[in-house]
C-alpha positions, 0 to 999 in steps of 0.5 A: 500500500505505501508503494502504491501511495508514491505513485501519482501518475494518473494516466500515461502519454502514448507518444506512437509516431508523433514524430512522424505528424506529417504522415499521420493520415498515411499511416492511418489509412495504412495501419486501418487497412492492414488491420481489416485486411487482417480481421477479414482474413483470420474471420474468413480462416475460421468460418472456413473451418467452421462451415466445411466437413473435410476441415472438421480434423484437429489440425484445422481446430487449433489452426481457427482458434490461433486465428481467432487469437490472432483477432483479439491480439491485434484488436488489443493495441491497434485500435488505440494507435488509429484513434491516437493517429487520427484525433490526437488523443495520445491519453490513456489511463493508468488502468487503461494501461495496465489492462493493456498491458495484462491482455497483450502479455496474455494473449501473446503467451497464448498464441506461443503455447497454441503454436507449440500445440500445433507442432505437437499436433503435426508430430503426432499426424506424421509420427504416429499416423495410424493413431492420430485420431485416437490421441488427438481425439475431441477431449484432448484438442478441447483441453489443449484449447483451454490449458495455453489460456491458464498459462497465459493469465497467470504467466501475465499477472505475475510481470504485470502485478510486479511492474504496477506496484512500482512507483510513478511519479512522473515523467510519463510519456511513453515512446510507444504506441502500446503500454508495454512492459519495457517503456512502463518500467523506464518510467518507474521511480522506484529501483525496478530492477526485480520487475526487470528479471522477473520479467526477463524470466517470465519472457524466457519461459514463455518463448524460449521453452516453447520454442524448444519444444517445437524445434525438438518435434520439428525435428523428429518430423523431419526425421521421418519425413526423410525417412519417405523412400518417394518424392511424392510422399515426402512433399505431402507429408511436409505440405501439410506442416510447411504452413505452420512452420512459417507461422511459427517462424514468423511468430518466434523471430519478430517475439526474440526480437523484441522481448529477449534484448536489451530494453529501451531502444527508440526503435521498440515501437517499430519491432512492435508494429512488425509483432502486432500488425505485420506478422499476423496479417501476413498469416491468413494469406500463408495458410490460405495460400499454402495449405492444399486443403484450405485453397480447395475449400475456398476455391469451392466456396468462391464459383458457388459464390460466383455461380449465384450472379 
């Protein structure tokens, strides 16, 4: 209680790309864009999934909820930028903030352990084929929904408890476009060095031991896939993994970048708009595209579509 009394912030300054004024009407239309471009694409993913047999399997499952996921993700942080970008209004409060902050944290360790998930799914497909429906039977793909959400919300409110029990006395812009934790403890007056390792720590469970984990069923999967005397056999078998291992790529990298490097670089914000708004945007096309199941379905839906004018 005595620490939360030294704190006399009462809401926080997102400064986003102000020094780039002149373009903030470009980088409106831009960021709106790229935004419903990513909406539509993971909305249509998931009622893909929905409304077509052929994709009631577990892999396309988890595939629509790492879609819906990436829906909420984006929706934590970008609507706030365009209305920073478009009205000026750079204020957000204190529990504004922080809130922020819980959801991105959280629904970032959730996107981390669903993708992992999906590794454990197309292992399971490739290494253990004759028994994949037993193993991954409906009451196994509802619990491993569920479990990445507990990880997440506890996994989250530990950094962020840590981080809002620091005392904020002032100054209070933050050279973001998002409360994140990095810029927040920047600002702290009190010494916040253990918000800094608990954080750190929190990071590196929650991208590096996943991501050690899909290397070590990635390389099992490409284990056997070599072992496929074809061509014909080893390209099917791997098409169906080529998708998420790009995702997983994309996800991890723009993630390293961001959480597992020196804080307070002035351009956090930019490594950010790659994790927040590139990189899931560009996912509904890499499944779409590269996914022989999902281009057959769309394909399908869209001359039933045409057919009708």
């Amino acid at each position: 209680m005595e620490s939360r009394n030294k704190t006399s912030v009462t809401e926080f300054i997102l400064l986003a790309f102000s020094e780039f004024h002149q373009y903030r009407i470009f980088l409106f239309i831009l960021i709106f864009v790229t935004y419903i471009v990513c909406i539509v694409g993971n909305l249509v993913i998931i009622l893909l999934v929905i409304g077509e047999h052929s994709l009631h399997t577990p892999m396309y499952f988890f595939i629509s909820l790492f879609a819906a996921e990436e829906m909420l993700f984006v929706s934590i942080a970008i609507p706030k930028l365009l209305d920073n970008l478009i009205t000026g209004d750079q204020k957000i409060s204190f529990t504004g903030c922080f809130l922020q902050v819980y959801a991105f944290i959280t629904l970032g360790q959730v996107e981390c352990i669903c993708i992992m998930i999906m590794a454990y799914d197309r292992h399971v497909a490739i290494n253990k084929p004759l028994h994949y429906m037993v193993i991954m039977n409906k009451a196994l793909c509802i619990r491993l929904a569920i479990i990445p959400w507990f990880i997440g919300f506890f996994n989250s409110l530990s950094v962020t408890l840590f981080t809002l029990f620091l005392d904020f006395c002032g100054p209070n812009k933050i050279n973001h476009f998002l409360c994140d934790l990095a810029p927040l403890q920047s600002l702290a007056c009190s010494n916040p060095c253990l918000a800094y390792t608990v954080t750190t720590t929190a990071a590196t469970l929650g991208t590096i031991v996943p991501f050690l984990m899909i290397v070590g069923l990635y390389g099992k999967i490409i284990k056997t896939v070599s072992r496929i005397k074809s061509s014909s056999g080893k390209q099917k078998a791997f098409s169906t993994c080529s998708s998420h291992l790009i995702v997983a790529l994309l996800f991890f990298c723009t993630a390293f970048v961001i959480y597992l490097r020196p804080a307070g670089s002035k351009y956090d914000k930019f490594y950010s708009l790659m994790y927040t708004v590139v990189t899931p945007v560009l996912n509904p096309f890499i499944y779409a595209l590269r996914n022989r199941d999902v281009k057959n379905v769309l394909r399908k839906v869209l001359v039933k579509f045409c057919n009708k004018f």
